[in-house]
C-alpha positions as CSV (number, residue, x, y, z in Angstrom):
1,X,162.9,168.5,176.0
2,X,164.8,168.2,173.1
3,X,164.4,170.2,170.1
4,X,163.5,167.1,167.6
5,X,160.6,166.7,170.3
6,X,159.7,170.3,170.4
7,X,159.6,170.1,166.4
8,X,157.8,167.0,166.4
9,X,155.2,168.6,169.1
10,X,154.6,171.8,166.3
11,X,154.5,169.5,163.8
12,X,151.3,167.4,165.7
13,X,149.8,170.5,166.2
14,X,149.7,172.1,162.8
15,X,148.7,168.8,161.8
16,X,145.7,168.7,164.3
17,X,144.6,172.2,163.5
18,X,144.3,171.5,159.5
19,X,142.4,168.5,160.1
20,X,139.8,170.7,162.5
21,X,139.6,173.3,159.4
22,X,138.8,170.7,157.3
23,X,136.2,168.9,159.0
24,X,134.6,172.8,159.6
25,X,134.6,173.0,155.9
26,X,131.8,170.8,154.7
27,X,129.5,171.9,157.9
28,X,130.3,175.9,156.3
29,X,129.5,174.7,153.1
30,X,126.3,173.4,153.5
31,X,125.2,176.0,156.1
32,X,126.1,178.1,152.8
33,X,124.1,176.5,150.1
34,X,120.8,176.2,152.8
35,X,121.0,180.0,153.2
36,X,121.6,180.2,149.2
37,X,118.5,178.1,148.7
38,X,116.6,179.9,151.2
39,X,117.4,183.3,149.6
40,X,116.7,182.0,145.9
41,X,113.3,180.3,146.8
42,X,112.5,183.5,148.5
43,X,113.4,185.7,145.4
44,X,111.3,183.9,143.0
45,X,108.0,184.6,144.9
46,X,108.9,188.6,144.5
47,X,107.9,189.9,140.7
48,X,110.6,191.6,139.1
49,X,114.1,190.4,140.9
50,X,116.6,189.1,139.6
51,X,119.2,187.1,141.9
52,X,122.4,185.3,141.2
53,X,125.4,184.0,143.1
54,X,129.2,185.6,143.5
55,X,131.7,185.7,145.2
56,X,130.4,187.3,148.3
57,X,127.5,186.3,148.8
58,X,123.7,186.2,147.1
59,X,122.8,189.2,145.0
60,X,119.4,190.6,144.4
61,X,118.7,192.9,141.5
62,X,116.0,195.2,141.6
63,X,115.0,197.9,139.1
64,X,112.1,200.4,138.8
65,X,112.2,200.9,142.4
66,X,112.2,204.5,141.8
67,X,110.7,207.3,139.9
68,X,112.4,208.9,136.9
69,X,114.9,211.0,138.3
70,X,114.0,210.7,141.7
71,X,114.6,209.5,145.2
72,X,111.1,208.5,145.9
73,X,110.0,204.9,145.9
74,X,106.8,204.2,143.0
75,X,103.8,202.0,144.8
76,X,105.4,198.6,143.4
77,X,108.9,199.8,144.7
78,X,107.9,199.8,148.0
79,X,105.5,196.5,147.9
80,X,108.9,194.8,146.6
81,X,111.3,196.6,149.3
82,X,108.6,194.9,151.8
83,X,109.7,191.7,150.8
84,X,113.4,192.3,150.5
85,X,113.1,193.4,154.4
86,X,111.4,189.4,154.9
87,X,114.2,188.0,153.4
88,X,116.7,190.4,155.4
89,X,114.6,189.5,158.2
90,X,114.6,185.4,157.8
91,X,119.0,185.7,158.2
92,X,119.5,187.8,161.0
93,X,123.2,186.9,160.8
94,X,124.3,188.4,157.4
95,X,125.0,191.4,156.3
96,X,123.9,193.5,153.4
97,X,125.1,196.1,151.1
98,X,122.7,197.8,149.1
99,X,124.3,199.3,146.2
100,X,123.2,202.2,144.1
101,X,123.9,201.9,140.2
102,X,123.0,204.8,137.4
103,X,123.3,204.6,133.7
104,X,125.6,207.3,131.7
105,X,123.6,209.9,130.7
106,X,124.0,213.3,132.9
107,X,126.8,214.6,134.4
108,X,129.0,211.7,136.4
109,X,128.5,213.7,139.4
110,X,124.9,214.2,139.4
111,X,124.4,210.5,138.8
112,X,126.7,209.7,142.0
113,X,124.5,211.7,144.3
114,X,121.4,209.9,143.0
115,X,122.6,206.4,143.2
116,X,123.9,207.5,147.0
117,X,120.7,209.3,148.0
118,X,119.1,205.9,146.4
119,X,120.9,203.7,148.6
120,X,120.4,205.6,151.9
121,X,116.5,205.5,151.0
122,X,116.6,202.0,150.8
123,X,118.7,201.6,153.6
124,X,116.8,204.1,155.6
125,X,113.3,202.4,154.5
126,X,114.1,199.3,156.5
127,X,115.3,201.0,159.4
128,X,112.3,202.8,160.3
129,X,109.4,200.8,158.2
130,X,110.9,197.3,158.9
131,X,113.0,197.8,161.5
132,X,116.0,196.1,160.7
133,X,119.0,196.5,162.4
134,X,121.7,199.3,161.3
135,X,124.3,197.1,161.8
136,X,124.1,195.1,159.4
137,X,123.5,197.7,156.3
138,X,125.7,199.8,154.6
139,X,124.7,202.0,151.5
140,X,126.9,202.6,148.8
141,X,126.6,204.5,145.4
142,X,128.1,203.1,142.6
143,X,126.8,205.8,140.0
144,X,127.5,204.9,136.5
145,X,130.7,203.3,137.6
146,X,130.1,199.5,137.4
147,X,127.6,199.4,134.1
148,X,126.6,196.1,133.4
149,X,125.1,196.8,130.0
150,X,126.0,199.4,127.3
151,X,124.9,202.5,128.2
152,X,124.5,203.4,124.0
153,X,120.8,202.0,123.8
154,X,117.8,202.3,126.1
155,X,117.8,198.8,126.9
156,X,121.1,199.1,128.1
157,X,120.9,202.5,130.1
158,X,117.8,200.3,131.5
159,X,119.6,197.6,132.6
160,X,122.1,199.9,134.1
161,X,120.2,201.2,136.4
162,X,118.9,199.3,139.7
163,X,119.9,198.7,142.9
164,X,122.0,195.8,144.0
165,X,121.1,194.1,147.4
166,X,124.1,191.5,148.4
167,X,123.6,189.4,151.3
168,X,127.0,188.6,152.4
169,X,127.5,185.0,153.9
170,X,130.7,183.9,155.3
């Protein structure tokens, strides 16, 4: 074989394989927005949560989960961790990192270990009380380091802190 036909032969197969990704692409993108719409009709049924889209995935916001200071769960915190785990549950495939955010005020160091020890509850609350899988979780505190809000007013040091569930779809 010559080498124009060799060329020509790569050339037909590049060809072939960007037509494949394209035709994958709409099929991806509508498996995408069904598991979007899946996870926001899901989220407005829980009191409370707050979800939006970015760039990985679908994000859940949740705040009050906690008491004051504290790595245990109030009554409502666990009621709304419940549903969380059904929505974890309904998407088997994806994975989820549950993020741990403080506000400012304490020492930078003390609110890392809380927003940590925060995450791993959470984490650690649907391993053994709604038995998801470990595999699919990781835990990760932020601390104060990704505020959203200022932390110079209440409302802001309010804001700052919750807990950020992402359900990552590909």
């Amino acid at each position: 074989m010559t080498k124009t036909w060799s060329l020509v032969l790569i050339l037909t197969a590049v060809a072939s394989l960007q037509l494949a990704a394209r035709a994958e692409e709409p099929a991806k993108s509508s498996e995408r927005q069904a598991i979007e719409k899946s996870l926001f009709t899901a989220a407005d049924k829980i009191k409370g949560v707050e979800i939006r889209k970015n760039k990985n995935g679908v994000v859940i916001t949740l705040r009050k989960l906690f008491k004051t200071g504290e790595v245990v769960f109030t009554p409502e915190g666990q009621l709304v961790l419940k549903s969380v785990a059904r929505m974890i549950e309904m998407h088997p495939g994806l994975e989820i990192e549950i993020g741990g955010h403080t506000d400012s005020m304490g020492s930078s160091g003390h609110n890392q270990r809380i927003a940590e020890k925060r995450a791993e509850a959470i984490k650690f609350f649907m391993l053994k009380k709604m038995n998801i899988k470990p595999g699919r979780m990781k835990a990760i505190g932020y601390g104060e380091a990704r505020p959203i809000a200022s932390n110079r007013t209440k409302a802001g040091r309010d804001t700052n802190r919750r807990i950020e569930i992402i359900f990552k779809i590909k």
